[in-house]
N, C-alpha and C positions, 0 to 999 in steps of 0.2 A: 656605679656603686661607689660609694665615698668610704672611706678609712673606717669612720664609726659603725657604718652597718654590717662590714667585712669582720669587724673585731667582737661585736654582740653575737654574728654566729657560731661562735666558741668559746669555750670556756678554759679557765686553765686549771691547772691539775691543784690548787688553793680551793678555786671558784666550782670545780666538781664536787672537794670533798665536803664542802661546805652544803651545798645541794643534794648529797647525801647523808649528810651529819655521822659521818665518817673524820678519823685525823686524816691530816694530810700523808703524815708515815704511815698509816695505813694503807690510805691509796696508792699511794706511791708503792709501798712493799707487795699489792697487788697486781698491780702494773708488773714489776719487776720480774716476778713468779709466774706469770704468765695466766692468772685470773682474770686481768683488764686486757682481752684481743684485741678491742678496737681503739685507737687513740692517733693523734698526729704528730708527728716531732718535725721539726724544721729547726736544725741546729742540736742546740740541749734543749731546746722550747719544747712540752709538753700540752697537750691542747685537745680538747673535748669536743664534739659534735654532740649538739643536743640528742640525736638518735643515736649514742654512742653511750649515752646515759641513760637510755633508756632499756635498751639489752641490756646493760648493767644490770637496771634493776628487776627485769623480767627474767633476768637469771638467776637472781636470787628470789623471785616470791614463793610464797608458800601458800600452797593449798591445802587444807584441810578438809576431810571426808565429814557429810552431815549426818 
């Protein structure tokens, strides 16, 4: 696996908020508080897993009764 395919499997914590039309201090202040469980850090590097965004956002949907 070459450097680019390794790097496309994640995202960063700019490139999350962005894919969730979230600020980044948002995200980040989520992260921080303990609302974002799943993420990756290597160093101060912050880093997303596509299925890491995706509990994200199945934790926040909303269901409504018809």
């Amino acid at each position: 696996m070459n450097q680019n395919n390794i790097t496309r499997c994640v995202l960063t914590e700019r490139e999350f908020s962005k894919a969730v039309g979230l600020s980044y201090a948002k995200i980040k202040a989520m992260r921080q508080s303990g609302e974002i469980v799943r993420y990756l850090q290597i160093g101060r590097r912050i880093l997303y897993r596509p299925e890491h965004i995706e509990m994200f956002l199945r934790r926040h949907e909303v269901e409504l009764a018809a």
